[in-house]
PyMOL Python script that loads the backbone (N, CA, C, O; Angstrom):
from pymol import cmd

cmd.read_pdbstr("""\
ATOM      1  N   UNK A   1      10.148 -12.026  -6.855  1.00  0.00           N
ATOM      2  CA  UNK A   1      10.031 -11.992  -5.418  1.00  0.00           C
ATOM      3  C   UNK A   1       9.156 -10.808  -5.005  1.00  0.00           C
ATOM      4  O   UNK A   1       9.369  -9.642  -5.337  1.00  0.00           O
ATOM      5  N   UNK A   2       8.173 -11.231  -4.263  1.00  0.00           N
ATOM      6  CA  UNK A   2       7.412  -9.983  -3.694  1.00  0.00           C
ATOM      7  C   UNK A   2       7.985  -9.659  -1.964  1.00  0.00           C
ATOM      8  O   UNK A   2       8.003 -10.376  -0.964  1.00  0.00           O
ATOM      9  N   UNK A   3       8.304  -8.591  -2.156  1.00  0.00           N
ATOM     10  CA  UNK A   3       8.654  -8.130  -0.537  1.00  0.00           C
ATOM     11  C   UNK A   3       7.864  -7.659   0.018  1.00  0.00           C
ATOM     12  O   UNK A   3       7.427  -8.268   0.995  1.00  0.00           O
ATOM     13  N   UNK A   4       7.143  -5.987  -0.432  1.00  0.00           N
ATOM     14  CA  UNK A   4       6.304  -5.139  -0.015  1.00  0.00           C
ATOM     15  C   UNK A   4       4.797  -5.403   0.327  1.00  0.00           C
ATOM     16  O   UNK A   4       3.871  -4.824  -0.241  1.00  0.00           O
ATOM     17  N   UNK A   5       4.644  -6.380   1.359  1.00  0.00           N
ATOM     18  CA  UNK A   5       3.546  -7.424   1.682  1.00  0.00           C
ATOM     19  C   UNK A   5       2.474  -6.109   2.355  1.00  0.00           C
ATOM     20  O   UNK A   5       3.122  -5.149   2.773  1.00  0.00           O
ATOM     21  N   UNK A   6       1.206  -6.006   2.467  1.00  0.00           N
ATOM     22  CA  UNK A   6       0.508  -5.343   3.075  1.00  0.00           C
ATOM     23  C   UNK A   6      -0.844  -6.096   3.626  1.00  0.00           C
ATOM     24  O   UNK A   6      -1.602  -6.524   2.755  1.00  0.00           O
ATOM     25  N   UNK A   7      -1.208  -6.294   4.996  1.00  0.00           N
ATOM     26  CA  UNK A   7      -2.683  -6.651   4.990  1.00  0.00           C
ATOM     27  C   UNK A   7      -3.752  -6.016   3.829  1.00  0.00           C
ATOM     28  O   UNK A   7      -4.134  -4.897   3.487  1.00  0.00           O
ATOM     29  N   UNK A   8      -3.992  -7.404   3.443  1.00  0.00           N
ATOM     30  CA  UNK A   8      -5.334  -7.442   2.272  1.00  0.00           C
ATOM     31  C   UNK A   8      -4.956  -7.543   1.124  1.00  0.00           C
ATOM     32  O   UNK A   8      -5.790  -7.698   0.232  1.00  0.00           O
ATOM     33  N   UNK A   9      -4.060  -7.503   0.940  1.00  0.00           N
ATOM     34  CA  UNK A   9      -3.504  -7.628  -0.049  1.00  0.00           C
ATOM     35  C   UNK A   9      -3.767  -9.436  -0.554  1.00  0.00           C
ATOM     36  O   UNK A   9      -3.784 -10.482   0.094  1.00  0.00           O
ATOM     37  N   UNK A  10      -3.994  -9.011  -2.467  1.00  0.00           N
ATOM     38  CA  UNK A  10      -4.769 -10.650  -2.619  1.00  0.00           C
ATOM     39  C   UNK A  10      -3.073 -10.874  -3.684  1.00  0.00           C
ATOM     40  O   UNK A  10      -2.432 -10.159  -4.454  1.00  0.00           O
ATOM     41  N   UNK A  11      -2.962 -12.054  -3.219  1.00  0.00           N
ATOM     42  CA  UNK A  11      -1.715 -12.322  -4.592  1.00  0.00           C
ATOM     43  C   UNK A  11      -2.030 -13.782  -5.364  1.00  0.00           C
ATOM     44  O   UNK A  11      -3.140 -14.311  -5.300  1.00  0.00           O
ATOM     45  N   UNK A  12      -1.384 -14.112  -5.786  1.00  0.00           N
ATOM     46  CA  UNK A  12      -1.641 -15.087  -6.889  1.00  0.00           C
ATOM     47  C   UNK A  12      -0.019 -15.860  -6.384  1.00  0.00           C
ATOM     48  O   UNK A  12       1.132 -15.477  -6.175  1.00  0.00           O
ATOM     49  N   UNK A  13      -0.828 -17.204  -6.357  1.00  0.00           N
ATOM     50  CA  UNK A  13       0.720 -18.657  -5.691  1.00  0.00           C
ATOM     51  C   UNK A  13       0.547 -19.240  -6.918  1.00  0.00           C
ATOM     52  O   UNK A  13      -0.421 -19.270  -7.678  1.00  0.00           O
ATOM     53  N   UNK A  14       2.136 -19.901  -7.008  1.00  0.00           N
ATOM     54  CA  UNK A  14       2.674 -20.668  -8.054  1.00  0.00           C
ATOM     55  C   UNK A  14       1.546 -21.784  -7.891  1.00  0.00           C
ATOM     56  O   UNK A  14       0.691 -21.575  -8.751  1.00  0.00           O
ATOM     57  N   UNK A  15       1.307 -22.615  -7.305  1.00  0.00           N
ATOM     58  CA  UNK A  15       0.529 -24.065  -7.245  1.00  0.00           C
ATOM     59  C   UNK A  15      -1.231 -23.647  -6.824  1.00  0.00           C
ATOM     60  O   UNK A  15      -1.606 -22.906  -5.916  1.00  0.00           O
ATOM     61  N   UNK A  16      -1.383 -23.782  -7.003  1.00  0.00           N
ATOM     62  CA  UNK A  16      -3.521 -23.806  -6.822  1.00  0.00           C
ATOM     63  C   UNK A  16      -3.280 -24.468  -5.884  1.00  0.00           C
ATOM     64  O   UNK A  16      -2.461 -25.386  -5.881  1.00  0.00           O
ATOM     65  N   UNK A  17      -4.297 -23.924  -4.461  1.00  0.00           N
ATOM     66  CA  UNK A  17      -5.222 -24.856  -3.652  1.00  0.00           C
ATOM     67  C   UNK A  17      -5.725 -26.245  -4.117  1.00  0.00           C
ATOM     68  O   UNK A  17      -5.739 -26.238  -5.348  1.00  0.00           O
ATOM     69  N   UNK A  18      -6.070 -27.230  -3.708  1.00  0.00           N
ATOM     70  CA  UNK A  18      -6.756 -28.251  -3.921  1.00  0.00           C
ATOM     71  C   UNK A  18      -8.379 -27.826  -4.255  1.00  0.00           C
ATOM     72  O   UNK A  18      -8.991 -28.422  -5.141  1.00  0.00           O
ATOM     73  N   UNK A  19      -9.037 -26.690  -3.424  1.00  0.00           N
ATOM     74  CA  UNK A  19      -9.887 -26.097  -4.082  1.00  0.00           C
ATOM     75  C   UNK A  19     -10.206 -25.573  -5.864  1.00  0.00           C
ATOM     76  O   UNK A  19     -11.156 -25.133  -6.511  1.00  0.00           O
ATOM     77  N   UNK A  20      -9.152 -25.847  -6.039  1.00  0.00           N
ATOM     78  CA  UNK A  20      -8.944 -24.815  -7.538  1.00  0.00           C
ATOM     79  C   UNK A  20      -8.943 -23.345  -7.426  1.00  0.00           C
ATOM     80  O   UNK A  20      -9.383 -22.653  -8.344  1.00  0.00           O
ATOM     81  N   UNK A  21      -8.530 -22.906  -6.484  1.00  0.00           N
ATOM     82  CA  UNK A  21      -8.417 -21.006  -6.339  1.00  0.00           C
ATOM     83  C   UNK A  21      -6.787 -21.238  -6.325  1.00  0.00           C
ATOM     84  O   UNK A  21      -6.360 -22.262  -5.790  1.00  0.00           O
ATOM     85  N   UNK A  22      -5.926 -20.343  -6.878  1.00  0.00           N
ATOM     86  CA  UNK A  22      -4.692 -19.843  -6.571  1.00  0.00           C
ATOM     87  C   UNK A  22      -4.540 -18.486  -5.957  1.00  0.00           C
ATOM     88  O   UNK A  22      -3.472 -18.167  -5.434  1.00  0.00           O
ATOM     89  N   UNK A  23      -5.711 -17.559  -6.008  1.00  0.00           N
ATOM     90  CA  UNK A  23      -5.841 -16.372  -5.305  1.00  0.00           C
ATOM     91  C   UNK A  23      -5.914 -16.564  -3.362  1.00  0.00           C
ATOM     92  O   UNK A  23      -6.593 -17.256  -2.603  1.00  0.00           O
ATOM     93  N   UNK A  24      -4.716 -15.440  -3.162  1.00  0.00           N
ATOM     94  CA  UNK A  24      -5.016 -15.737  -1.256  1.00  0.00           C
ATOM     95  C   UNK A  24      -4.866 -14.400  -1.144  1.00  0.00           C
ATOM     96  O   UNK A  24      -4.278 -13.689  -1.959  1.00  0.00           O
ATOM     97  N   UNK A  25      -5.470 -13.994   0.006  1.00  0.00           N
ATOM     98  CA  UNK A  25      -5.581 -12.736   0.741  1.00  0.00           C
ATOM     99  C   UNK A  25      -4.517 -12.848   1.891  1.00  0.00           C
ATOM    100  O   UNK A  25      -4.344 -13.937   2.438  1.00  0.00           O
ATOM    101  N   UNK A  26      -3.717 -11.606   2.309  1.00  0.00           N
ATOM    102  CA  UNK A  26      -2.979 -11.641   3.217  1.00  0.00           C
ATOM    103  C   UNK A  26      -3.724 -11.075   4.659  1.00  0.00           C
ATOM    104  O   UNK A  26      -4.190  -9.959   4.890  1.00  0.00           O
ATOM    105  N   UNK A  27      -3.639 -12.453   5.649  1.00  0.00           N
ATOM    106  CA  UNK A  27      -4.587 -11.529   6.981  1.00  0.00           C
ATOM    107  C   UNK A  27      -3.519 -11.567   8.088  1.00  0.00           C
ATOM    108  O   UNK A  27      -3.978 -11.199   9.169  1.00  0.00           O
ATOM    109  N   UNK A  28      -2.478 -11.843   8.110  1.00  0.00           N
ATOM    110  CA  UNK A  28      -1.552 -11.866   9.119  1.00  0.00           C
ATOM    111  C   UNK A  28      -0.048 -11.717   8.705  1.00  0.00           C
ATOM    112  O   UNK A  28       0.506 -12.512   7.946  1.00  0.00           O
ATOM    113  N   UNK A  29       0.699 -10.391   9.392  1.00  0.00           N
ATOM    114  CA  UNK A  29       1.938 -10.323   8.940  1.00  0.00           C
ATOM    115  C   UNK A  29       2.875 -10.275   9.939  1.00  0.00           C
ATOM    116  O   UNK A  29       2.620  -9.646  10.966  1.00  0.00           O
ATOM    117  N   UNK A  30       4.079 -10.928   9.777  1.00  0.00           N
ATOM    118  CA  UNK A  30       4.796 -11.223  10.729  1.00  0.00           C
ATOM    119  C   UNK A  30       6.314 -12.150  10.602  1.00  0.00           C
ATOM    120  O   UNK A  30       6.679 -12.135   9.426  1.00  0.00           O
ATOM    121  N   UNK A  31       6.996 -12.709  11.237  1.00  0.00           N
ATOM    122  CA  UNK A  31       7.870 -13.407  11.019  1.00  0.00           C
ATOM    123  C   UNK A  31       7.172 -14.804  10.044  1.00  0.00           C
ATOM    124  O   UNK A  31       7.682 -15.396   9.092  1.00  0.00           O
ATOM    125  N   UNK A  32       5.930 -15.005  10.668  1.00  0.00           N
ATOM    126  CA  UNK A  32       5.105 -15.846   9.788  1.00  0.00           C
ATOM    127  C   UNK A  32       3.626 -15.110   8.603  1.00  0.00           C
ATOM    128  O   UNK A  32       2.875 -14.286   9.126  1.00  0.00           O
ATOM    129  N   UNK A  33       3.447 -15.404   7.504  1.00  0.00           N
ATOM    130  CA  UNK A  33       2.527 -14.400   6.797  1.00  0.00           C
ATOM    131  C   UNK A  33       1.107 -15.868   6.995  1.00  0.00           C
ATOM    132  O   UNK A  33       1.253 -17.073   7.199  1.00  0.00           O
ATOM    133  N   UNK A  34       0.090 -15.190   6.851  1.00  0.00           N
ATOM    134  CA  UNK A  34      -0.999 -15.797   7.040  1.00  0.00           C
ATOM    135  C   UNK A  34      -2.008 -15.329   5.874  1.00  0.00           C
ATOM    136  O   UNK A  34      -2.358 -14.178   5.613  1.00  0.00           O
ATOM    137  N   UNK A  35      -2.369 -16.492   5.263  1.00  0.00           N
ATOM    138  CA  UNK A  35      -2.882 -16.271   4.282  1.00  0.00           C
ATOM    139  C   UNK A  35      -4.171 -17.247   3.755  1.00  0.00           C
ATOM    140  O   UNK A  35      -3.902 -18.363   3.311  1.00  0.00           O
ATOM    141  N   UNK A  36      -5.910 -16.678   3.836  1.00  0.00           N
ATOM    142  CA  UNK A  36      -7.027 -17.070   3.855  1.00  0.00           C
ATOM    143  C   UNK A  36      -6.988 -17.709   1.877  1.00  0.00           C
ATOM    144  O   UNK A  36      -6.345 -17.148   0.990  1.00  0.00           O
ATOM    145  N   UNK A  37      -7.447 -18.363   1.783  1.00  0.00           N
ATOM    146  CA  UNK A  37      -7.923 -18.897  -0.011  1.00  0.00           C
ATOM    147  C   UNK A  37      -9.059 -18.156  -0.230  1.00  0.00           C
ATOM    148  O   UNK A  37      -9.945 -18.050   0.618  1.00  0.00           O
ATOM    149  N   UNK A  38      -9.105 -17.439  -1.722  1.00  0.00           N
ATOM    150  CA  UNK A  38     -10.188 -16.798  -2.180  1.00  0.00           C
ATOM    151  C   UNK A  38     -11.850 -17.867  -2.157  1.00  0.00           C
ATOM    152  O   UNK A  38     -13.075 -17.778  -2.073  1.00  0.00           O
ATOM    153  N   UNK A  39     -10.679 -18.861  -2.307  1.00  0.00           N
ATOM    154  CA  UNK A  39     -12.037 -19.793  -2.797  1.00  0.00           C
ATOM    155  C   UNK A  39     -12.698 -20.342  -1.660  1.00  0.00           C
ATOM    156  O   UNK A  39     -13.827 -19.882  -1.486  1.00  0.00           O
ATOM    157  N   UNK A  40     -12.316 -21.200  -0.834  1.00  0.00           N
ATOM    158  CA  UNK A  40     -12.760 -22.049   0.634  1.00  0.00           C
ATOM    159  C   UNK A  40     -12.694 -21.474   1.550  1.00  0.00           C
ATOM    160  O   UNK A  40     -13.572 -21.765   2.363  1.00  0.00           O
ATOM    161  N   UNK A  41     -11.631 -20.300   2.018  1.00  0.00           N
ATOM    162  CA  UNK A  41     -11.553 -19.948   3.066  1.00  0.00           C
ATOM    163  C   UNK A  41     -10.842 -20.511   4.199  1.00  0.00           C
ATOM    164  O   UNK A  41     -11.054 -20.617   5.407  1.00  0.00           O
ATOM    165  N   UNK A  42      -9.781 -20.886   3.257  1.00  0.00           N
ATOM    166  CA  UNK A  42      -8.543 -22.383   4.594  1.00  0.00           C
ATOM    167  C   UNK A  42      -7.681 -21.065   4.757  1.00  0.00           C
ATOM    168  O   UNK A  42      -7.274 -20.311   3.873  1.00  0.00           O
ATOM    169  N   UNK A  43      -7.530 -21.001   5.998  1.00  0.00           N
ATOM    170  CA  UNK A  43      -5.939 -20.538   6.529  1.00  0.00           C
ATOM    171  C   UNK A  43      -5.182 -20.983   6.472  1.00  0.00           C
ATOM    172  O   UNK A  43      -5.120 -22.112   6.960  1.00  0.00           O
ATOM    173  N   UNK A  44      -4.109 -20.424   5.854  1.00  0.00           N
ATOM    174  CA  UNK A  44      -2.383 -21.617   5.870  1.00  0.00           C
ATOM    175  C   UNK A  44      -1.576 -20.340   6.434  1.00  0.00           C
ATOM    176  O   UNK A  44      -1.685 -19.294   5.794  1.00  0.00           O
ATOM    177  N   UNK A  45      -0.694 -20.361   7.703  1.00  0.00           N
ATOM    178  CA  UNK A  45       0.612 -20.025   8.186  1.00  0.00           C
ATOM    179  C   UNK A  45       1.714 -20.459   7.029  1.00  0.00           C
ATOM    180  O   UNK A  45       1.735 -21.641   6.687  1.00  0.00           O
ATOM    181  N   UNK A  46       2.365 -19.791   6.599  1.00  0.00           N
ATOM    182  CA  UNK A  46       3.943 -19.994   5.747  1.00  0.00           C
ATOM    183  C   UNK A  46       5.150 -19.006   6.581  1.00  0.00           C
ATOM    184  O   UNK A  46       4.974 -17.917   7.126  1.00  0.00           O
ATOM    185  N   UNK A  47       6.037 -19.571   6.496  1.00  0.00           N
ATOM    186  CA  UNK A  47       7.369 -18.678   7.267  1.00  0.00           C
ATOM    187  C   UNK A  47       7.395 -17.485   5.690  1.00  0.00           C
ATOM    188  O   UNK A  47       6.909 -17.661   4.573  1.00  0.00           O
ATOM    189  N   UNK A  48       8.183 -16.308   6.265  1.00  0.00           N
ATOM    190  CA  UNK A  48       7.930 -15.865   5.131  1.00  0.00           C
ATOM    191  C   UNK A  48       9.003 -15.869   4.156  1.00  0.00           C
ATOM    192  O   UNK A  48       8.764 -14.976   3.343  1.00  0.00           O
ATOM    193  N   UNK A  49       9.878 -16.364   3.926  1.00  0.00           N
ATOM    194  CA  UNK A  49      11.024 -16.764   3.335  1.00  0.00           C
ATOM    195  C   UNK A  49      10.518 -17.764   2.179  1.00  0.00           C
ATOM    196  O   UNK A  49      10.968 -17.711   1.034  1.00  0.00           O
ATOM    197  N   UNK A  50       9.520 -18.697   2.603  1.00  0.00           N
ATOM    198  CA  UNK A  50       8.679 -19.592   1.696  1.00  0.00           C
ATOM    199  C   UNK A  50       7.271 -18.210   1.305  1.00  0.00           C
ATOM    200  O   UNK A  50       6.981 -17.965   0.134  1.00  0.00           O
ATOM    201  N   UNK A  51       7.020 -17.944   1.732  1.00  0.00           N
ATOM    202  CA  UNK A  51       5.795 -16.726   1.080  1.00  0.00           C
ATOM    203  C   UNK A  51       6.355 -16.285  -0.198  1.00  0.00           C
ATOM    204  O   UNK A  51       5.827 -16.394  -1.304  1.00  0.00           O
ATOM    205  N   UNK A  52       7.452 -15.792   0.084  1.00  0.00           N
ATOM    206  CA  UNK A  52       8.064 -14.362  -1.172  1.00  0.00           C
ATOM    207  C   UNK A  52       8.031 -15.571  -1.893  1.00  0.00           C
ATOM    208  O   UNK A  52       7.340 -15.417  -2.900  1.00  0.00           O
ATOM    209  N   UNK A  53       8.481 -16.691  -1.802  1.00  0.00           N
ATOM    210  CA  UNK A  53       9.436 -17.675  -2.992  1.00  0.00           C
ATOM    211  C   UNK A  53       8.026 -18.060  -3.829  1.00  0.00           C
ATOM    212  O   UNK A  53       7.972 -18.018  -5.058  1.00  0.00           O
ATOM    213  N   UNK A  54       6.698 -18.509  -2.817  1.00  0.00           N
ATOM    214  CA  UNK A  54       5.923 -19.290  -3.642  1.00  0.00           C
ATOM    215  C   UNK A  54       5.102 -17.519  -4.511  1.00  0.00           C
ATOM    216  O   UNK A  54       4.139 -17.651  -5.267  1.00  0.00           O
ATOM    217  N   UNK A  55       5.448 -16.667  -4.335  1.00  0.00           N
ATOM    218  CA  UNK A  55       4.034 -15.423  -4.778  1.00  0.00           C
ATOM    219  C   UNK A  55       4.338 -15.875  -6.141  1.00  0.00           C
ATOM    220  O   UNK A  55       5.232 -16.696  -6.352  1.00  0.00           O
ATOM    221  N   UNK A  56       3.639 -15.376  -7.047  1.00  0.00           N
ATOM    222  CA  UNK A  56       3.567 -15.762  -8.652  1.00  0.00           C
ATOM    223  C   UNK A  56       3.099 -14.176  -9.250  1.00  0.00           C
ATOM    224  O   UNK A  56       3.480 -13.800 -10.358  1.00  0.00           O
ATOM    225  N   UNK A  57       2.279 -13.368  -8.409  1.00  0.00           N
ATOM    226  CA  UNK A  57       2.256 -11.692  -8.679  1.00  0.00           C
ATOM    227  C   UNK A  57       1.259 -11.313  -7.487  1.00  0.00           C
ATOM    228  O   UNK A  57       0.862 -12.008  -6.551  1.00  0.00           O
ATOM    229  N   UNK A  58       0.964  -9.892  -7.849  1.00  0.00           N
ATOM    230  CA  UNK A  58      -0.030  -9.516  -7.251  1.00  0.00           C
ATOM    231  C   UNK A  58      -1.197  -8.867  -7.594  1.00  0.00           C
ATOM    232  O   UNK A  58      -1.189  -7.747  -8.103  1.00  0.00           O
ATOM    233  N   UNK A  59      -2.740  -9.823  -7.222  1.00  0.00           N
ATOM    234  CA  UNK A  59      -3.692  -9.343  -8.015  1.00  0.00           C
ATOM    235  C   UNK A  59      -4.482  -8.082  -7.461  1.00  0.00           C
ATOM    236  O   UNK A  59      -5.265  -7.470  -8.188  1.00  0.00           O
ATOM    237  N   UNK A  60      -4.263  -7.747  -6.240  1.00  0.00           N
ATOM    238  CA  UNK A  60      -5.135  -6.085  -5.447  1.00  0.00           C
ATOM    239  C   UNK A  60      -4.365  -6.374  -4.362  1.00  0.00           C
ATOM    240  O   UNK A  60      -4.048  -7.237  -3.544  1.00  0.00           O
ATOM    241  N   UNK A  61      -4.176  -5.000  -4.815  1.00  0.00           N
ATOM    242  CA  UNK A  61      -3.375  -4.172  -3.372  1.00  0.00           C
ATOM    243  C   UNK A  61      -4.193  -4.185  -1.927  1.00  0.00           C
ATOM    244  O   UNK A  61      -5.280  -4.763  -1.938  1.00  0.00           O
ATOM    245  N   UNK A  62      -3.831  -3.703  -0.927  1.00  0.00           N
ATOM    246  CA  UNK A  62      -4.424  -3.997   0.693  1.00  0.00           C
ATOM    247  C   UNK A  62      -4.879  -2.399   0.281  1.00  0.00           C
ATOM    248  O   UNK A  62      -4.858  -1.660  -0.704  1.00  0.00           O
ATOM    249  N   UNK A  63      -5.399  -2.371   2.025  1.00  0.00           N
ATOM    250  CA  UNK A  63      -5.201  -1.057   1.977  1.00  0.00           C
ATOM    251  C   UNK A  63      -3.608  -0.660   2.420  1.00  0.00           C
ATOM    252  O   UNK A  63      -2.689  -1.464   2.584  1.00  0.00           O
ATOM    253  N   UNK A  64      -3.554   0.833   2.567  1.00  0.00           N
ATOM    254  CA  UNK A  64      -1.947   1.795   2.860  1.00  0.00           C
ATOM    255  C   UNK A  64      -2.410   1.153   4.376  1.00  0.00           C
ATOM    256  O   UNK A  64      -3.446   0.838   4.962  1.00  0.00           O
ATOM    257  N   UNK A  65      -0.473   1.181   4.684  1.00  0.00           N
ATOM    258  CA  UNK A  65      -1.159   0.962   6.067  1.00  0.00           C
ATOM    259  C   UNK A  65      -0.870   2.136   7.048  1.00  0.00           C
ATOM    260  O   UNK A  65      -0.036   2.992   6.750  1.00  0.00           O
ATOM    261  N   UNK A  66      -1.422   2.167   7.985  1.00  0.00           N
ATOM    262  CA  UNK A  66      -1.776   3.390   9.064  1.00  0.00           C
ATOM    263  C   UNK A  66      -0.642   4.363   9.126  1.00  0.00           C
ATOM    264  O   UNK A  66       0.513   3.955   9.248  1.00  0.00           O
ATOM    265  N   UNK A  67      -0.947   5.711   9.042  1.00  0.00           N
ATOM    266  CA  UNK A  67       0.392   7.048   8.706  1.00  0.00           C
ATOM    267  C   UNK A  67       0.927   6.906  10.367  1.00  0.00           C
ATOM    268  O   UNK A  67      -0.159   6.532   9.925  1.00  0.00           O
ATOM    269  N   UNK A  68       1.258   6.841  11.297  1.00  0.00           N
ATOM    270  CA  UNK A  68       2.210   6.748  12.156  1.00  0.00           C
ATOM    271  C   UNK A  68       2.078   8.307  13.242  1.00  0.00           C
ATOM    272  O   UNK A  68       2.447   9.446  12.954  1.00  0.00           O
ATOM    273  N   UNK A  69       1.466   7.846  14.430  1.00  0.00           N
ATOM    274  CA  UNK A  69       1.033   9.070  15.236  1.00  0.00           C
ATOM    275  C   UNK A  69       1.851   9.494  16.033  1.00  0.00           C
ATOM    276  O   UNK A  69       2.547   8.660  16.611  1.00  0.00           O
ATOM    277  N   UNK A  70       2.036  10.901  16.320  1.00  0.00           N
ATOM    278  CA  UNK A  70       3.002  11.355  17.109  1.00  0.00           C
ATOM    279  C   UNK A  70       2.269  11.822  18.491  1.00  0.00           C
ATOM    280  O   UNK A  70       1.520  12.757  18.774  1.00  0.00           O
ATOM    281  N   UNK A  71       3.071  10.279  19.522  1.00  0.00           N
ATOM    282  CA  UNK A  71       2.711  10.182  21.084  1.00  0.00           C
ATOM    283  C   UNK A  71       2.637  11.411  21.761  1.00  0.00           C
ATOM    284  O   UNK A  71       1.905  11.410  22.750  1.00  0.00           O
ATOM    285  N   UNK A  72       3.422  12.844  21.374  1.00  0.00           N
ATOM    286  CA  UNK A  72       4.300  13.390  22.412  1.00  0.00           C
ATOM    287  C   UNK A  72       3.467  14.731  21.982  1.00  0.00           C
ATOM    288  O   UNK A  72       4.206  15.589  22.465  1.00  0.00           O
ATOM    289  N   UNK A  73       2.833  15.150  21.624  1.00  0.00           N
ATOM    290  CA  UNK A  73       1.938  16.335  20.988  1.00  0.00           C
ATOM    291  C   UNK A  73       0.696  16.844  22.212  1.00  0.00           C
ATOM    292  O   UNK A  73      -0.104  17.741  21.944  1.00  0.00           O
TER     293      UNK A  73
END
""", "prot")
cmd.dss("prot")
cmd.show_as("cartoon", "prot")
cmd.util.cbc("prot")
cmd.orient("prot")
């Protein structure tokens, strides 16, 4: 199970695209994860409960995401 999801991040799914790529990039995170194909470039929405289940690993990390600014300074 992968939890620690980050934009850009590329992972590797149990089943291949119909393209023949199994590599997807993560471009949207949320109650739903959104995820572009290395190969064609199809967007597919998955709830993310089905995301973690289908990941198979992870092939490159995203970037870190943003250190957290303090409003009140």
């Amino acid at each position: 199970m992968y939890d620690d999801i980050r934009m850009g991040d590329v992972v590797q799914m149990r089943k291949p695209h119909p393209c023949g790529s199994s590599q997807w990039e993560v471009v949207r995170l949320g109650a739903d994860i959104g995820i572009r194909c290395s190969g064609c470039g199809r967007r597919v929405l998955l709830p993310r409960r089905q995301f973690t289940r289908q990941v198979k690993g992870l092939v490159r990390r995203g970037d870190p995401p943003d250190q957290p600014r303090n409003w009140h300074s």
